[in-house]
Structures are given as C-alpha cells and as structure tokens.
GUDRENVO-973051 format. One record per residue (C-alpha): residue number from 1; residue in one letter; x, y, z. Coordinates in steps of 0.25 Angstrom, whole numbers. Layout:
N
+-----+------+-------+-------+-------+
: seq : type :     X :     Y :     Z :
+-----+------+-------+-------+-------+
: NUM :    A :     X :     Y :     Z :
...
+-----+------+-------+-------+-------+
//
This chain:
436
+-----+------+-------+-------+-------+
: seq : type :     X :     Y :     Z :
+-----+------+-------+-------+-------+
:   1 :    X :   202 :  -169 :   139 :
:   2 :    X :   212 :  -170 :   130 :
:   3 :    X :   216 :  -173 :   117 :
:   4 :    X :   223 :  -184 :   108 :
:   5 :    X :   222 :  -175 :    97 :
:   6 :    X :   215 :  -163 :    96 :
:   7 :    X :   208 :  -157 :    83 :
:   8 :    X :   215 :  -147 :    73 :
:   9 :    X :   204 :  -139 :    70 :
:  10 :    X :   189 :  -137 :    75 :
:  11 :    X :   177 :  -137 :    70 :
:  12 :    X :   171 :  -124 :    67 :
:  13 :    X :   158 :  -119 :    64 :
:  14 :    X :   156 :  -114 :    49 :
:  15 :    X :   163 :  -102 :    46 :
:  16 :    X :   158 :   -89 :    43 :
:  17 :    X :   162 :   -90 :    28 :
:  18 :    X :   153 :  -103 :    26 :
:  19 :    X :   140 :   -97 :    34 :
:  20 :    X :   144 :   -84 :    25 :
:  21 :    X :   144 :   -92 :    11 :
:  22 :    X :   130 :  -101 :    16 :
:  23 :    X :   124 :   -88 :    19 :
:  24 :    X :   126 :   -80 :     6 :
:  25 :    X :   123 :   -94 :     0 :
:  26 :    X :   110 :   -95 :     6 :
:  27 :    X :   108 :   -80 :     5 :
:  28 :    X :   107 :   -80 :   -12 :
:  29 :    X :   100 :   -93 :   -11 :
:  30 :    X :    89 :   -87 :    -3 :
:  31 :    X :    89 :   -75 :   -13 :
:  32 :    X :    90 :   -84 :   -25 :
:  33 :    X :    84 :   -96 :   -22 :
:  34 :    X :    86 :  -108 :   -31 :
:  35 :    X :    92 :  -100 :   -42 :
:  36 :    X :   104 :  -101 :   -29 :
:  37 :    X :   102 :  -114 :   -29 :
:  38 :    X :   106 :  -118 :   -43 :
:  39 :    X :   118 :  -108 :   -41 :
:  40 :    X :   122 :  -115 :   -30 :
:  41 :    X :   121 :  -129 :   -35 :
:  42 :    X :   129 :  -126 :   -48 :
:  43 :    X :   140 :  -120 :   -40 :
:  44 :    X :   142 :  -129 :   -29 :
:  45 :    X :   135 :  -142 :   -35 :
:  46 :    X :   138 :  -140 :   -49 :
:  47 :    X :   124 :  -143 :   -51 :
:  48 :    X :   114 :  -137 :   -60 :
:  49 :    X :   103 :  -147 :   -59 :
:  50 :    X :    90 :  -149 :   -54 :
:  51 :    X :    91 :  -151 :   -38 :
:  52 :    X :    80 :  -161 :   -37 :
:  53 :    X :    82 :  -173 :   -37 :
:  54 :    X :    71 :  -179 :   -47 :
:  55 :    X :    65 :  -192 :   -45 :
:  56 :    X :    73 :  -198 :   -57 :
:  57 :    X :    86 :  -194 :   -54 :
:  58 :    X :    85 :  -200 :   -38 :
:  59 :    X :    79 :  -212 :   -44 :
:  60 :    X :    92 :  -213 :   -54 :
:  61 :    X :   101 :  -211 :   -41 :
:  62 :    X :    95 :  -221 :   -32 :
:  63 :    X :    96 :  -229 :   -42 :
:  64 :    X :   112 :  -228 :   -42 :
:  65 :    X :   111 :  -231 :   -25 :
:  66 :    X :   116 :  -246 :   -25 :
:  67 :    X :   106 :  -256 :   -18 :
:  68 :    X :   114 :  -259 :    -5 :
:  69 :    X :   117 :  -243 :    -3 :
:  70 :    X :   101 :  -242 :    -5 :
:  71 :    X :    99 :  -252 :     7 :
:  72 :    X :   110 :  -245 :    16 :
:  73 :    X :   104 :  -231 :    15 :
:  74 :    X :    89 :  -237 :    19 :
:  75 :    X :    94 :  -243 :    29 :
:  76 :    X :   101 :  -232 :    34 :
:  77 :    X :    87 :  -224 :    33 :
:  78 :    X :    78 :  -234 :    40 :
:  79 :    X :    88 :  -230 :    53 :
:  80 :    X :    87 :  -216 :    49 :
:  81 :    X :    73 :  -214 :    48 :
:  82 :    X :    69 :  -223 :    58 :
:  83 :    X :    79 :  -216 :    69 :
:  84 :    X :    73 :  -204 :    64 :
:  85 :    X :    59 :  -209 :    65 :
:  86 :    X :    61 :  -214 :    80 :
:  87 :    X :    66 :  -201 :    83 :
:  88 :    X :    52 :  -195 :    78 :
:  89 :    X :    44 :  -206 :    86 :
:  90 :    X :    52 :  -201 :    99 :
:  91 :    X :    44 :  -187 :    98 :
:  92 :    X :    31 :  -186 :   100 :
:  93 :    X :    18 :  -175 :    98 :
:  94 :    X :    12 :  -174 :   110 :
:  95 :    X :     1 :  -166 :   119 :
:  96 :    X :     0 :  -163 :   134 :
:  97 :    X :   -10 :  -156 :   141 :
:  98 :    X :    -2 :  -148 :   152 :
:  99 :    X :   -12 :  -143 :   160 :
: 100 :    X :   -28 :  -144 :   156 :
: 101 :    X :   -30 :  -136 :   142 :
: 102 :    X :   -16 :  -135 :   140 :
: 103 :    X :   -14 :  -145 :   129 :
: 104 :    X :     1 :  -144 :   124 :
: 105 :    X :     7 :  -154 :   111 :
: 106 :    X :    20 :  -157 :   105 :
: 107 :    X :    16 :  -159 :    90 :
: 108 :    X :    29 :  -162 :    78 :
: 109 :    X :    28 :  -158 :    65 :
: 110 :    X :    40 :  -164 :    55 :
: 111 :    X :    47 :  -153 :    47 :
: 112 :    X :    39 :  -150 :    32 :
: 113 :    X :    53 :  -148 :    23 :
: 114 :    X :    69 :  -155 :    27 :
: 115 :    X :    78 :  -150 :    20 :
: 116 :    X :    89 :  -162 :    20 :
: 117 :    X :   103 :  -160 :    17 :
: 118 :    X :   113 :  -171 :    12 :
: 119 :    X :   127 :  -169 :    10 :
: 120 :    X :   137 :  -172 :     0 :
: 121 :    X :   150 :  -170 :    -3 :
: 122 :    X :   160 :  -184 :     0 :
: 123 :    X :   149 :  -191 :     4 :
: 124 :    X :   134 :  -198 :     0 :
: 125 :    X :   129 :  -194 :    12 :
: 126 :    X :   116 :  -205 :    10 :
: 127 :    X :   114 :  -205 :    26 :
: 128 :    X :   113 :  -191 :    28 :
: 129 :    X :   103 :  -191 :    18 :
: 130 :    X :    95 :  -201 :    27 :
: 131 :    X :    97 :  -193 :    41 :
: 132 :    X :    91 :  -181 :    37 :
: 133 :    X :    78 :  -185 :    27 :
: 134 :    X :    74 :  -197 :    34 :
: 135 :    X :    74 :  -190 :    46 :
: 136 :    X :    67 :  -179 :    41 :
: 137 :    X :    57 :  -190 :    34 :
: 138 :    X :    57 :  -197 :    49 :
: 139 :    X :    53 :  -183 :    54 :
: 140 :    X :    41 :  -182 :    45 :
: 141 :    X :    45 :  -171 :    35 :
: 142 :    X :    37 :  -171 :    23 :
: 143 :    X :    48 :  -165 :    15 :
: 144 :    X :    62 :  -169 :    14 :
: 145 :    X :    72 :  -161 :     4 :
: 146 :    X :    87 :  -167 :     4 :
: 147 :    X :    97 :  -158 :    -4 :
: 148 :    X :   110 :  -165 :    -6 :
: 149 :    X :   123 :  -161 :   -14 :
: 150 :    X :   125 :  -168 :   -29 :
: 151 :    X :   137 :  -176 :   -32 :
: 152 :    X :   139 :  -172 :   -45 :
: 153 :    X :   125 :  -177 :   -54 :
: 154 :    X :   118 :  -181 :   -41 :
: 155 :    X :   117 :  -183 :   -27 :
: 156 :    X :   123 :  -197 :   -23 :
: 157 :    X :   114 :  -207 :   -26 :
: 158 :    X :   114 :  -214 :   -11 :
: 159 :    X :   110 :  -199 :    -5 :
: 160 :    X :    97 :  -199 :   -14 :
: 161 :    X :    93 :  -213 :   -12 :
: 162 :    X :    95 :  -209 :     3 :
: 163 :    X :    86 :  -197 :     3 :
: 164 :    X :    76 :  -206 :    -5 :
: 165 :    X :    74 :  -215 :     4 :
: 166 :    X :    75 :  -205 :    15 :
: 167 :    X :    63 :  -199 :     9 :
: 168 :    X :    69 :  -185 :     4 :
: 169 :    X :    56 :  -178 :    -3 :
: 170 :    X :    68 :  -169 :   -12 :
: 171 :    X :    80 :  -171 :   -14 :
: 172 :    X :    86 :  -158 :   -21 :
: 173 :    X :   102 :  -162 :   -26 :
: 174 :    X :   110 :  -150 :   -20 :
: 175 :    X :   119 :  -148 :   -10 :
: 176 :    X :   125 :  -135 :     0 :
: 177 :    X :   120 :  -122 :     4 :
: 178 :    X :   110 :  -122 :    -9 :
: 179 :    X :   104 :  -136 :    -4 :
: 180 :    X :   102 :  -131 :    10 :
: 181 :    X :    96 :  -119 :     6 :
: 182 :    X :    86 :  -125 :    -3 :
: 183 :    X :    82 :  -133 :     7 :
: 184 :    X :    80 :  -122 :    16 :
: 185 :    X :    73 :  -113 :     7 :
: 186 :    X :    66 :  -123 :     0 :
: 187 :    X :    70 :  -121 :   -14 :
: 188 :    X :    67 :  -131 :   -26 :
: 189 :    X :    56 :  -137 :   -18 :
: 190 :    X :    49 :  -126 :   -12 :
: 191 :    X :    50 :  -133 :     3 :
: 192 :    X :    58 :  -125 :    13 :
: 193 :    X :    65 :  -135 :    24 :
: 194 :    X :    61 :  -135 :    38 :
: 195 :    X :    74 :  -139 :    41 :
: 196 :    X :    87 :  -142 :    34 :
: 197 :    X :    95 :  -155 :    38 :
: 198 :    X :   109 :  -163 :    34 :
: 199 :    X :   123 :  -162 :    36 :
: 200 :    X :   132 :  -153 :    26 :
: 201 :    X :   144 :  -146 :    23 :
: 202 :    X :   147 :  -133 :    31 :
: 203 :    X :   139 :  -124 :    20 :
: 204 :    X :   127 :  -133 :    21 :
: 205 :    X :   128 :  -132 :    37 :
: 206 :    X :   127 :  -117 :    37 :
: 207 :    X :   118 :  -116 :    27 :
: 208 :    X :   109 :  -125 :    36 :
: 209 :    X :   112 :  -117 :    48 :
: 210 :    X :   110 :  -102 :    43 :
: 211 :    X :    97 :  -108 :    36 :
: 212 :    X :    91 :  -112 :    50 :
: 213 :    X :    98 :   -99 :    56 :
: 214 :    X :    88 :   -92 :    47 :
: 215 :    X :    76 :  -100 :    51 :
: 216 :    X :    75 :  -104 :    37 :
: 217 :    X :    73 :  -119 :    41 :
: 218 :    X :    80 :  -127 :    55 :
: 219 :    X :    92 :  -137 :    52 :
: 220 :    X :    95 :  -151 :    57 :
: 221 :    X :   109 :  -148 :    63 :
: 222 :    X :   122 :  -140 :    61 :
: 223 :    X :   130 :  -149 :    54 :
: 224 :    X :   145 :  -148 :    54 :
: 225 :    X :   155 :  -157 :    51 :
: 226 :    X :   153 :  -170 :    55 :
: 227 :    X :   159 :  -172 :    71 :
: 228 :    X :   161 :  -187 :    77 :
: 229 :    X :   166 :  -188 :    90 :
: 230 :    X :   171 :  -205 :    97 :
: 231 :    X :   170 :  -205 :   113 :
: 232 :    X :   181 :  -219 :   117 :
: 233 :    X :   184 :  -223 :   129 :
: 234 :    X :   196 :  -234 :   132 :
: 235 :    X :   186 :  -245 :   126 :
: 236 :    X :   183 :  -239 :   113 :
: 237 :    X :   191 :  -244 :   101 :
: 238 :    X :   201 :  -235 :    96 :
: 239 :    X :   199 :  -239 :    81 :
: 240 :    X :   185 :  -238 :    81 :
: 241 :    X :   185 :  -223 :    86 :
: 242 :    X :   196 :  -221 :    75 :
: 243 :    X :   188 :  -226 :    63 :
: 244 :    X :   175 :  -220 :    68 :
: 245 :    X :   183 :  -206 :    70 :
: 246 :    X :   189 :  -208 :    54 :
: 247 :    X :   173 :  -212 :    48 :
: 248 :    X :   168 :  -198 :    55 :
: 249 :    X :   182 :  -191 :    50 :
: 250 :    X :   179 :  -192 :    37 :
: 251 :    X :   167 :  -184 :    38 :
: 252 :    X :   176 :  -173 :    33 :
: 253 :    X :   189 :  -165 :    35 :
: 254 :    X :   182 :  -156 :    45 :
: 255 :    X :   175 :  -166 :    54 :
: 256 :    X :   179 :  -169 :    67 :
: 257 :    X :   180 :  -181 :    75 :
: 258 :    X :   184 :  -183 :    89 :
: 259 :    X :   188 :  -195 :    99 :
: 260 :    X :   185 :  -193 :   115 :
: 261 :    X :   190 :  -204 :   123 :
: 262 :    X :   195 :  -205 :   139 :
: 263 :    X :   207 :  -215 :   133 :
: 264 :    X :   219 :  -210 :   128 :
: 265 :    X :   223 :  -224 :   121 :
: 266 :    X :   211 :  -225 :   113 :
: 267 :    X :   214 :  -208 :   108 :
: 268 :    X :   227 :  -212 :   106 :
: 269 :    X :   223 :  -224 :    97 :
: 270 :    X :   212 :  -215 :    90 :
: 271 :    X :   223 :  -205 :    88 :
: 272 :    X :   231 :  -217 :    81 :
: 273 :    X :   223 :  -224 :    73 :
: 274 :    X :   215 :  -213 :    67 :
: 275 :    X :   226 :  -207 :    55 :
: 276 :    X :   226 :  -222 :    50 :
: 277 :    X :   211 :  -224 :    48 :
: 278 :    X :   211 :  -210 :    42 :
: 279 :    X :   221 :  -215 :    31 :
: 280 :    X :   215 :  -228 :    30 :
: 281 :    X :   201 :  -220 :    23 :
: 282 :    X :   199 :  -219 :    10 :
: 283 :    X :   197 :  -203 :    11 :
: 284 :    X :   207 :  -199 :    22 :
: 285 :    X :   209 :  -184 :    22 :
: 286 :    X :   196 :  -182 :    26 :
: 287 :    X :   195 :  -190 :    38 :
: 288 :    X :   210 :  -187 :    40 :
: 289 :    X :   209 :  -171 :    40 :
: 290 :    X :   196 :  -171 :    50 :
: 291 :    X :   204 :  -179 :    60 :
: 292 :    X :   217 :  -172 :    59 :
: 293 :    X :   209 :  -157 :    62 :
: 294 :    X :   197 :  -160 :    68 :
: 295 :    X :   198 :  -175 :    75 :
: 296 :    X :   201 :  -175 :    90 :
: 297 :    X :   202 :  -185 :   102 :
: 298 :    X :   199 :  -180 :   115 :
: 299 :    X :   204 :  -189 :   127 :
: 300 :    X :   195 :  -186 :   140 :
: 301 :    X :   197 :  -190 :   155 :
: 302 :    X :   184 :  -199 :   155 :
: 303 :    X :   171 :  -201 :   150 :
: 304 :    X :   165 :  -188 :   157 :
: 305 :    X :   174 :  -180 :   150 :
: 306 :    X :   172 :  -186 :   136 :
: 307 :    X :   156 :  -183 :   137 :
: 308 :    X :   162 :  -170 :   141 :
: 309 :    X :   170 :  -168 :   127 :
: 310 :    X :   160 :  -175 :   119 :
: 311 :    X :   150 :  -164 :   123 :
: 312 :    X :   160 :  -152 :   120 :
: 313 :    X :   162 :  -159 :   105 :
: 314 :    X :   147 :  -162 :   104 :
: 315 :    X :   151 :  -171 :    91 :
: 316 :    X :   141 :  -175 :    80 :
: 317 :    X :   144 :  -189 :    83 :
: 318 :    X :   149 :  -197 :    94 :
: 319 :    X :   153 :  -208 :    98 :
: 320 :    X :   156 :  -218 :   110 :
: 321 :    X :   165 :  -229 :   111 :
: 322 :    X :   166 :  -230 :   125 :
: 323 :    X :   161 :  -239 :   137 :
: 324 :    X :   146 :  -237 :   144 :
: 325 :    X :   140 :  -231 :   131 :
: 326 :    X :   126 :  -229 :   139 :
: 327 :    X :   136 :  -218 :   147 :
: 328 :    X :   141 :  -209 :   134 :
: 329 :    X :   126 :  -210 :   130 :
: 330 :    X :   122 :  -204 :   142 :
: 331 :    X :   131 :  -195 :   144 :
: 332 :    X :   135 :  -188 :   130 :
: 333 :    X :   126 :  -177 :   126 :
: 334 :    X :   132 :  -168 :   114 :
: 335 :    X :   134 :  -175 :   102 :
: 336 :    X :   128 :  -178 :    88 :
: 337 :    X :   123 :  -192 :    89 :
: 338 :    X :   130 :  -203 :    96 :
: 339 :    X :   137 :  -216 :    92 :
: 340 :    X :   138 :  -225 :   106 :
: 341 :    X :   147 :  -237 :   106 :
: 342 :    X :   158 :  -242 :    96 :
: 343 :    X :   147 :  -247 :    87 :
: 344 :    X :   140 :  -233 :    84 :
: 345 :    X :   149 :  -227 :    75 :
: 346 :    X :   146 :  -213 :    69 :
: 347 :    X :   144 :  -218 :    53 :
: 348 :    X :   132 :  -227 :    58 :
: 349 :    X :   126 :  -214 :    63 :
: 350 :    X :   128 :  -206 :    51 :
: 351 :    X :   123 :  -218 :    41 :
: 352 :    X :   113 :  -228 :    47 :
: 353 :    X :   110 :  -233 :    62 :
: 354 :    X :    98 :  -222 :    63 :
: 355 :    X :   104 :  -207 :    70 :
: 356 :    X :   105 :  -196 :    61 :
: 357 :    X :   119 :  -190 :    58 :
: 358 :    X :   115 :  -177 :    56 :
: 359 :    X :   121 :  -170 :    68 :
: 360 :    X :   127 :  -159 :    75 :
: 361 :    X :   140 :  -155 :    74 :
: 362 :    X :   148 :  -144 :    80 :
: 363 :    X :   145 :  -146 :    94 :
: 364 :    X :   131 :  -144 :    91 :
: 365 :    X :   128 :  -158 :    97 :
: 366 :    X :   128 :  -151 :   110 :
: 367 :    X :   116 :  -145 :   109 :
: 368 :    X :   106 :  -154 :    96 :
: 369 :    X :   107 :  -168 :    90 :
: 370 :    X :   106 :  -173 :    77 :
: 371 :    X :    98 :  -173 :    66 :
: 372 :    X :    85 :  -181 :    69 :
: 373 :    X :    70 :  -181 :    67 :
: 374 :    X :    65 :  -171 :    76 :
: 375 :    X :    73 :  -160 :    68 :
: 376 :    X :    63 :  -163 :    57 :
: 377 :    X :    51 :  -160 :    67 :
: 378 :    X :    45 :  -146 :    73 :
: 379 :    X :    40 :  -151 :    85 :
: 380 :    X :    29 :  -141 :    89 :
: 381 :    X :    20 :  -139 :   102 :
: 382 :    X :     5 :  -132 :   103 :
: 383 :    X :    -4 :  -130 :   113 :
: 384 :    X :   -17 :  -128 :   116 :
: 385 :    X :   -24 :  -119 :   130 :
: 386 :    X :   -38 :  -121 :   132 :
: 387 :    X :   -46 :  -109 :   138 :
: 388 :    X :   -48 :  -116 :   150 :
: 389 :    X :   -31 :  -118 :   151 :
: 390 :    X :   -29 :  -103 :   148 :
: 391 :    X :   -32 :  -102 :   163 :
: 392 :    X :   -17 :  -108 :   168 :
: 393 :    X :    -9 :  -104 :   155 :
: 394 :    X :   -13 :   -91 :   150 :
: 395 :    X :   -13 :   -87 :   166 :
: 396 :    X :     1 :   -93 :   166 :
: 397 :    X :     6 :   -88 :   153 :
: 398 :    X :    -1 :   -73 :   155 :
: 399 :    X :     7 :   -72 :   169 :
: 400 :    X :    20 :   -78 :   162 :
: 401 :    X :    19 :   -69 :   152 :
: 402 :    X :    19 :   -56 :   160 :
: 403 :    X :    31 :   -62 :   168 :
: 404 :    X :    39 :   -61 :   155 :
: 405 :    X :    34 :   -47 :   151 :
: 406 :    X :    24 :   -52 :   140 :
: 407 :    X :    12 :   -45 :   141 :
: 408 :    X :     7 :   -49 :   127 :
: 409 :    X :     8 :   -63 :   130 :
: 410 :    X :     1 :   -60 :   145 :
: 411 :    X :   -11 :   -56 :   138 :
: 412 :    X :   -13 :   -65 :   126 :
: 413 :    X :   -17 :   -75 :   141 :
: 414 :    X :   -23 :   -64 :   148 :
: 415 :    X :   -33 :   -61 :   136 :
: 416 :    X :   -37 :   -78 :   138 :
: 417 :    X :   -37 :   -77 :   151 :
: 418 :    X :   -49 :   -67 :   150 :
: 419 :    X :   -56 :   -72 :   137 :
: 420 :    X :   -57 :   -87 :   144 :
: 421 :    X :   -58 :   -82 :   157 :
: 422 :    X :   -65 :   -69 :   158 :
: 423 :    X :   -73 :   -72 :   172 :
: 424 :    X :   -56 :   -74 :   177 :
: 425 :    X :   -54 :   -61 :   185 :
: 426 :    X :   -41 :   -62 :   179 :
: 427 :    X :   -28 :   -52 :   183 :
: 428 :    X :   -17 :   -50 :   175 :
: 429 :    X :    -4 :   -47 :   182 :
: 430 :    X :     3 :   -37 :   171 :
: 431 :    X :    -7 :   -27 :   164 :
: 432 :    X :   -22 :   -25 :   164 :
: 433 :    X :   -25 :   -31 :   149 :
: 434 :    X :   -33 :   -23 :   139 :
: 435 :    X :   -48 :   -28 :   138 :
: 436 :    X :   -50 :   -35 :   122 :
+-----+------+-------+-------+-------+
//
C-alpha cells in the first residue's frame, strides 16, 4: 500500500492525566456522594438546580419542539426501536435434553437499571438519545435513566422530546464525569445501572471504562472520537466520497477519516477536491483541522489488500462504493457498522434507517460490534441432573475432576455416586473417600 496523503498525528488512547482527573473525580464522589455532585455541577455546568427533570418543565420544553421536527424524530424511532426489537426476536430461550435426565436451557433476562448517556456540547444530539433508550426499552429494561448536559436553563428541547418518546423513565439534566457516576451509583434515584451506555467526550469515556474496570456496572463500548472510513474502486464517484468524508470530518478536530481505494485517479480527485468542500461549510475549522492531521488516503494493489487495510484500521464506519457489493460484504470482517453501496451514507446510520451508531472506536471494531439490544440482556443457562443421570455425568465429571488435580470437586460426584447408587460397587481412582 501506499499513501496519497498520509495523517499528521494519530489517534491515541486517553492520556494518563485524563484517567488521572476521572479517577480523583470519581474517588470524592464515591466519598461524598451527591453533595459531589452539586459541586461538580456548579463548577462545570454552572448549575445549581434540581437535576430532575420535573414533569412540568419536560412538558414546557416539548412544547418548544416544532411539529415537523416532532414527526422526524418518530420516525427516526420506529426504525430504531424496531431494528432493535428484531434483533431481540433473532435470540431465543431455549431447553435441550442432551442425554436422558440432562436437561440444559438458555433463559434471557433484560437488565433491571440503563444508565443512558447523551451528549452535548455543538450539537442536539436527539438521535443519540434514541439509540441508547429505545434499544434499552427494545431489550426489556424496566428502568431507563438518560443524563444529559444543560445548554444553559435546559437541555435542548429536541433531546427531551426524544428521550420521551424513547421512553426514558428519568431523565436527570447533568452532564460529564458526575452524570456518569450517578448513574453508576445510583444517586438521586436510588437505582444503581446495570450498565452505562452513549457516546461522550474523552472524560466521559474514561469515567465509563474505569467504572466497568471496577465491576461497578458493564458499558455498551469504548467510545472514542468518531472514526469513518470509504472503500472506492475506479467506479466510485469521486465527489461523493469527498462530501461523505467532510459530513464525518466535522465530527470534531480529532476525528479521523480515511479513503482506501486501488485507483490512483479517483485518490488524486479526492485529494483535490476535498479543501473546497471544506471551505464551502458554514463551520470550516472543524472539519478542515481533522482532515489536515488526521485524514488519510491509502492507495492499495487490489481488493484483497484493501480488505487487508480495512481490518488493521478497524474503523467505526465504513463504507463501499465499489463494484460486486455482495463481495466487500463477505469478505470485511473489522469494522463498526457497514454502509454498502453509494446510497448508504454514514449520516443515515447515525440518524434514522434503524442500526445503532453507538460504536467501537480505536480499533476495537476488531474484536466487538456495536451498540445493540442484546447488550441490555444477561443471557443466563441452568441445568437440571436427575439422579438416574448422575450415572454418566457425575462418573464423568468425578474422573475429569481428579485429571485436573481437584479433589473437592471429585467428591462432591463421588458422594451422589454413592447416596443414588449405593448397591454400585463403585471404585474411585485417586483416594479412598471418608464414609459421611
């Protein structure tokens, strides 16, 4: 491979200094609890209010959400949810008798407490409000809490009408390290989360990860900053994948985007075109930073090698504009979520055509998906032996266990052996046990 242009600066993992400030922050919340919180709000949020939303004050800021907006964002549910709810219907419970009086089952249990996270900052992020609660209300959790930054009196109005009709059971108005850790321990609503989900900055992102690290609760994904990544061949339009790499761009000045291609014209055109679309934005120095340090555009010997660089870069989003479609399908296996063919474009993901956009980021798309139902459900097993079964398996398990050195284990099944079987002249192959 080689490159058109190549990135100034990397990606990295968080720094030390930020896991150092989340981990004193969450060290005197969890010694101070809300009193923390309050502390924390002021400071960073300049807010001294209550941090539940009342019933009055949502009703007051639906009320601002204009009618046509309204329709979009239920819209943009019913594909959510029901993507979601699909999903759910793809798993099953089952039982299987394995061998007579061996009877094995698969049973799923949706999480109690979600702790949703929606962020703030430039944007109104009313979609992201949708991916995590209505998937969590898709799985079956009774009880939703969605924490998400005010903008200055409030948070923005099309935020809560979306958590409203996602079906948020609490919305708390409160944002960073504090909202994280609230959810997480529960705080002002006395319902520790099972699991913590939704996108964030760096801080939030830690918090999350040293929070699950602690077995305090489990997390959707490690979420960095936003990853998008265009695989064109000779076919693909070159202003397309332009215009596609600029609306993922302004993501933020740290958030890479990258082209692989096996034609040289169409990087070339790319590498062209790109600085004029920057400038036509209404906001260019966002965009216009993350594609001078972190934007790239790979040129590969031919479509083996692209799969090849696609799965080192393991981006949170890709997409193909290239010929024989059902081929990239089968053959790309790291990524976030796929976009396949010039009509999938990544902004349809991340608002409305049903896939969540909560994903992995920093290669983690090698190894885990997305956000998506079944991180809102334990999926646990039982069994039950009968005595007669306690023949086959405790025999089994009694010998297996002495091969590994266990010998507590060896008699927990010798001890049924002989209280089920006790005309069994039964030899045991390790020690003589004790009579009980």
């Amino acid at each position: 491979m080689k490159f058109i242009k190549k990135a100034a600066k990397t990606a990295g993992s968080n720094s030390d200094k930020t896991r150092s400030i989340v981990q004193s922050i969450l060290s005197d919340i969890e010694a101070n609890g809300e009193k923390e919180i309050y502390a924390l709000a002021k400071k960073f949020d300049k807010w001294e209010g209550d941090f539940i939303l009342s019933h009055e004050k949502k009703k007051r800021l639906i009320d601002k959400v204009p009618e046509d907006i309204k329709k979009d964002i239920r819209f943009a549910h019913e594909q959510i949810y029901g993507f979601a709810k699909a999903q759910k219907g793809s798993l099953k419970e089952f039982e299987k008798e394995t061998i007579p009086g061996v009877r094995l089952g698969q049973k799923i249990v949706p999480m109690e407490v979600a702790g949703c996270y929606i962020p703030g900052g430039r944007f109104a992020h009313a979609c992201s409000a949708l991916m995590s609660v209505a998937t969590a209300k898709a799985a079956g959790v009774k009880t939703v809490i969605a924490c998400s930054p005010p903008r200055g009196d409030s948070i923005a109005p099309a935020v809560v009408y979306a958590l409203e009709v996602a079906g948020a059971d609490i919305i708390l108005e409160m944002g960073g390290v504090q909202a994280i850790a609230t959810m997480a321990f529960g705080l002002f609503t006395g319902k520790p989360a099972n699991i913590l989900a939704g996108p964030g900055n760096s801080y939030v992102a830690e918090a999350k990860s040293i929070l699950s690290s602690a077995g305090q609760c489990t997390i959707d994904v490690f979420a960095g900053p936003t990853e998008s990544a265009i695989i064109a061949d000779k076919t693909a339009d070159y202003m397309t994948i332009a215009i596609d790499l600029v609306s993922q761009a302004e993501h933020g000045i740290d958030s890479p985007v990258w082209l692989f291609t096996d034609s040289k014209e169409v990087g070339e055109k790319v590498l062209e075109v790109i600085p004029k679309i920057i400038a036509d934005m209404p906001d260019p120095d966002v965009p216009a930073s993350s594609w001078r340090d972190y934007g790239e555009i790979i040129l590969c010997k031919d479509r083996e090698e692209i799969c090849k660089v696609n799965d080192q870069y393991a981006a949170e989003h890709v997409q193909v504009m290239a010929r024989d479609i059902e081929w990239w399908k089968e053959n790309l296996t790291s990524y976030g979520s796929l976009f396949l063919g010039e009509g999938s474009t990544v902004p349809h993901g991340d608002k409305c055509s049903g896939t969540n956009h909560i994903l992995p980021t920093k290669k983690a798309g090698y190894y885990s998906g997305g956000l998506n139902v079944f991180k809102f459900l334990k999926i646990y097993t039982y069994q039950e032996i009968s005595k007669e079964a306690n023949m086959v398996i405790s025999g089994a398990a009694s010998r297996l266990s002495r091969v590994e050195g266990m010998e507590g284990h060896a008699r927990a099944c010798d001890f049924r052996l002989r209280k089920y079987f006790p005309n069994q002249a039964w030899k045991f192959n390790v020690y003589e046990q004790t009579e009980y």
